[in-house]
N, C-alpha and C positions, 0 to 999 in steps of 0.2 A: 537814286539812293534807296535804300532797303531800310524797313520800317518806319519810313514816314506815311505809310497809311492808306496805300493804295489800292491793296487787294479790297481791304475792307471797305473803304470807299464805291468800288464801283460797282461790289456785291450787293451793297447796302441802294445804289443806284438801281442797279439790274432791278432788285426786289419790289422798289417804290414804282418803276414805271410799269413793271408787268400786274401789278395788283392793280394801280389805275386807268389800265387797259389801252399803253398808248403803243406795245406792244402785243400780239399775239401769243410770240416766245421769245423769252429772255435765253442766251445758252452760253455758258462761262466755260475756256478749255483756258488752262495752263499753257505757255508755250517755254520759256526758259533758253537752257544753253543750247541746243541741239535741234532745231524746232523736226517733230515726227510729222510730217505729211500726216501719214496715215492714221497716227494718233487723234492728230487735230481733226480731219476727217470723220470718226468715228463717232469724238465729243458734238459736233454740231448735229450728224446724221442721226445719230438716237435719240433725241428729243424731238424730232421732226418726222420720226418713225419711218426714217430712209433707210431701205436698206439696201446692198451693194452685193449684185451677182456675181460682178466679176473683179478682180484684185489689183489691176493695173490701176495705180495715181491719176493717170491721164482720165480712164473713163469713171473714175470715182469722183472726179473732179467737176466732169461735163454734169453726169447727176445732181453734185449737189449743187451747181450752177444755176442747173433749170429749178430746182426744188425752192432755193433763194429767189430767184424771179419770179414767184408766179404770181406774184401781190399781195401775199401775207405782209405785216409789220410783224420783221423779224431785228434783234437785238444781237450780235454777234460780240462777247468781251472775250478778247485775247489781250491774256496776263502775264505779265513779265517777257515782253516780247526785248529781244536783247539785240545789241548794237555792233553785229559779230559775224563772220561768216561760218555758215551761208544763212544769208538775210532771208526775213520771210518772204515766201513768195503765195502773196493771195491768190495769183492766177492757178497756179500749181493746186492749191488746196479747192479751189473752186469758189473765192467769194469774190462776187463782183462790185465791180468799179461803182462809188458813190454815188460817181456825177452822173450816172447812167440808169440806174437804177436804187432810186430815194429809198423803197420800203425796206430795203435790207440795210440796217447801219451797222458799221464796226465801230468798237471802242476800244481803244488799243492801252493800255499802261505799259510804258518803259522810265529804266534809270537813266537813260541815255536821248538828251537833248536832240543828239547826233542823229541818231535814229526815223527821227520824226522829217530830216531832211531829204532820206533817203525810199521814202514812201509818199503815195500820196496821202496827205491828211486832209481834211475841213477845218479844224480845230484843234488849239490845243491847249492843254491848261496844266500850268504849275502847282503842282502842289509844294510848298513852301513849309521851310521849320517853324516851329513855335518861337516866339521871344521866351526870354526867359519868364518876364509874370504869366505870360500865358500857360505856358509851363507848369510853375509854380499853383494857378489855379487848378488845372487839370488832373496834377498830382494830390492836389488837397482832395477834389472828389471823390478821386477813386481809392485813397487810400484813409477817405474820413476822417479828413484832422479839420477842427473848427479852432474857435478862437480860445475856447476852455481848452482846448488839448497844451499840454507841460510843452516849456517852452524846450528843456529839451529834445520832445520829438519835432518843434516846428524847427529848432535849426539841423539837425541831421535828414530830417524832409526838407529842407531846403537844399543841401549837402547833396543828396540822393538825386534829387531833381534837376539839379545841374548836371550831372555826371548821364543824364539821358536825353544832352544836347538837343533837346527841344524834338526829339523823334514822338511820334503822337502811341507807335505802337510799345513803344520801350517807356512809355510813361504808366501806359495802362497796364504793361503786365505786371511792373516792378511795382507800383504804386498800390494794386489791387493785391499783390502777393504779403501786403504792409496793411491792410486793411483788420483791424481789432487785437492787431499787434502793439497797442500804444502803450501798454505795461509791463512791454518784452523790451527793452531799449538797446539789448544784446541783440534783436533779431534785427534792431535797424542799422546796428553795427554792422555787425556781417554781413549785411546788403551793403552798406556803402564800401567795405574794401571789395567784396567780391567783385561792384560795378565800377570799383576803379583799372581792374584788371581789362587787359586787350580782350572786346566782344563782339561779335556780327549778330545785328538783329536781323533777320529776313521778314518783308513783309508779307 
């Protein structure tokens, strides 16, 4: 599912573990609907200051094979990996097997359960919606309502915060976009028919 929070999540990951040093390099590539070999290829090899004589997938692959083995702690997050053909193929891009070699780990984010059965994984973890007080809390945050705020911004913030079905990233940007608006009661108007209308959040 899209804007439950997982780009930022694992970015927010990547960042803590390579500052604590349990990483060498952290390297983040996009993958999406189409996944580009040689795309993905080039995201992992420019941080690792690889670089690629010749243009065939196959030998750009063997490269950064060996370049991932050679004993670094390296952190490999491929993002929005989709549950579609043609399915990623790690061998193709060059990153190796887990169970074979520990110091290179992949962290994979998909919307699709599906997905995960179709790969090898180590682990896996749900990211789940907010309940609604959860919600409700998160939304008070980031959009600064306390208990002195008029009661009518707390019930159209209550209003507002239902209608972004407990998603963490549709909380923060509508909630934050409502922040020092609490004497504009029009603005939170028009936020909540806008966010009644049909929306895709990506995250």
């Amino acid at each position: 599912m899209g804007g439950i929070g997982k780009t930022t999540l694992v970015k927010e990951v990547g960042k803590e573990l390579k500052e604590s040093g349990q990483f060498a390099h952290v390297i983040y590539t996009t993958v999406s609907f189409t996944p580009d070999i040689k795309k993905i290829q080039d995201d992992i090899a420019g941080p690792l200051g690889l670089k690629f004589w010749e243009y065939t997938e196959s030998y750009r692959a063997k490269k950064l094979w060996s370049r991932l083995t050679n004993g670094e702690k390296i952190l490999l997050i491929l993002d929005d990996v989709r549950d579609q053909e043609p399915l990623l193929d790690f061998d193709a891009i060059g990153i190796p097997n887990w169970e074979y070699h520990k110091d290179c780990r992949v962290l994979v984010t998909t919307r699709s359960k599906q997905m995960f059965n179709k790969v090898n994984m180590d682990k896996t973890i749900e990211l789940k919606l907010l309940s609604e007080e959860d919600t409700w809390i998160m939304f008070q945050s980031y959009a600064d309502i306390i208990n002195s705020s008029s009661n009518n911004v707390i019930v159209k913030g209550r209003k507002i915060a239902k209608e972004c079905k407990g998603l963490p990233v549709a909380i923060a940007v509508i909630a934050h976009s409502l922040k020092g608006q609490q004497h504009h009661v029009d603005e939170w108007d028009v936020t909540l028919k806008s966010w009644k209308k049909p929306v895709s959040m990506q995250s």
